[in-house]
N, C-alpha and C positions, 0 to 999 in steps of 0.2 A: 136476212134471208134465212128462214126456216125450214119451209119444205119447199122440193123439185119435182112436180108432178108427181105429188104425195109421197114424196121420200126424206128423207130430214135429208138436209142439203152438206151437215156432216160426209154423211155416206160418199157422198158424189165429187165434194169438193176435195175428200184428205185423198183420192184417188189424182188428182191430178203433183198435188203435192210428193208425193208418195215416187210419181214419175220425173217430173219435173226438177226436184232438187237433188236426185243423185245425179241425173243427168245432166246438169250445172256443174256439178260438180268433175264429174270426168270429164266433162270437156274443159272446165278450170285449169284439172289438170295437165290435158294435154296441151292448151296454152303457155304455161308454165314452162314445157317440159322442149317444144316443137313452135320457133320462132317461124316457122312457115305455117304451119295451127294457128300462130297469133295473129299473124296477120291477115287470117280470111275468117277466124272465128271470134275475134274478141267481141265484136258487137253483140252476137249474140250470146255471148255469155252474160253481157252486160243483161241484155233483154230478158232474158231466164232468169235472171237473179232478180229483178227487181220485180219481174211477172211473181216470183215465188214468195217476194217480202209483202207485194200487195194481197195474195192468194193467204198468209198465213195468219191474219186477223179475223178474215171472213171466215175461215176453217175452222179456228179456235171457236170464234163466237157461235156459230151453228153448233160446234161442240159442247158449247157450255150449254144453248138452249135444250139437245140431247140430253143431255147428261140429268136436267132438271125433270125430265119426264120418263127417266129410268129408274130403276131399284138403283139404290145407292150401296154400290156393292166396295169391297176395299179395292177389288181391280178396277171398276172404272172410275174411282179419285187417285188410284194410280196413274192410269189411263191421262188423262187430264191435267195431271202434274207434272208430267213429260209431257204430255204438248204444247202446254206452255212454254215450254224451252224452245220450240218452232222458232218462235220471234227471234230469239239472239243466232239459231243457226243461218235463217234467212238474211239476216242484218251481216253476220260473216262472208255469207255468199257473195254479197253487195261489195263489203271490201273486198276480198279476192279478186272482184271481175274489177273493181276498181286500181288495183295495184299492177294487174295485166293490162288495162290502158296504159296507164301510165307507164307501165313497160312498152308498151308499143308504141307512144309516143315519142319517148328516151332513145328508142329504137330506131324510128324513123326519123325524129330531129337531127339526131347523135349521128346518125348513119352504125349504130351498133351502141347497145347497152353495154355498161363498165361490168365487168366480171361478178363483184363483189354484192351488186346489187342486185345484178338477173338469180344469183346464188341465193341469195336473201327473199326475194319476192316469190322462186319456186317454194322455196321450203316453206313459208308460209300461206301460202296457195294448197301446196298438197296436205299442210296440216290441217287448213281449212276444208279439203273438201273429204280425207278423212274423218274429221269429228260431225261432218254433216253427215256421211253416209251412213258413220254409225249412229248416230242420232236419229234418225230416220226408223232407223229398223231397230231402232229400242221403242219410239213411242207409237211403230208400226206392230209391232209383237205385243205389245201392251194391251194394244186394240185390240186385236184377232182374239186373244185373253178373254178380253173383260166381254166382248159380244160372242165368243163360242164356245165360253170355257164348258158352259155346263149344256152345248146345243144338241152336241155330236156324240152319238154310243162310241165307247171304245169297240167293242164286238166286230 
């Protein structure tokens, strides 16, 4: 997919990402954090996270076809080099939501998770949807960069 009603599908598609994976994210975390959150939101953590791993190939690639029919500037091979990192934040998101099932399984099997491992699965959930949120807004900043560095008067 290239263009969306004449727009590179970049444009349109790194918009839902942009939305979509912080907000996996903080709700990651509030699973993590609010065993009553877990049990009414983990599915769809699940579903956002996977929505986000499927979204982050088509986004890429629409961005590589961009990228081919623009001035080849050092910000946008910047640009592009961080968002290929998309892939491994997306594929995190997937574990996170995966390790909050399995929290809530443990949860509901067990009749209550062991201390040691609801302790273990928060912290790396929240490191997880930290390193996404800042990833995000590194290869979000990058963008904004490379398509307005030179669009906008300072005046």
């Amino acid at each position: 997919m290239s263009t969306v009603n004449g727009l590179p599908a970049h444009v349109l598609l790194v918009h839902f990402l942009v939305a979509l994976a912080p907000l996996t994210a903080v709700l990651a975390v509030l699973c993590a954090l609010w065993p009553a959150a877990r049990r009414r939101l983990v599915w769809l953590v699940l579903a956002l996270s996977v929505l986000c791993l499927a979204l982050t190939p088509l986004t890429t690639e629409a961005g590589e076809w961009l990228e081919h029919r623009t001035e080849g500037s050092a910000l946008v091979r910047a640009h592009a080099e961080l968002g290929d990192t998309m892939l491994y934040v997306s594929i995190a998101l997937v574990v996170a939501a995966a390790l909050l099932l399995l929290a809530h399984f443990r949860a509901e099997r067990d009749r209550g998770l062991n201390r040691p491992l609801a302790v273990a699965i928060s912290v790396v959930v929240l490191l997880i949807a930290v390193g996404a949120v800042a990833q995000v807004y590194r290869i979000g900043d990058s963008g904004a960069k490379s398509a307005w560095n030179d669009a906008v008067s300072q005046q």
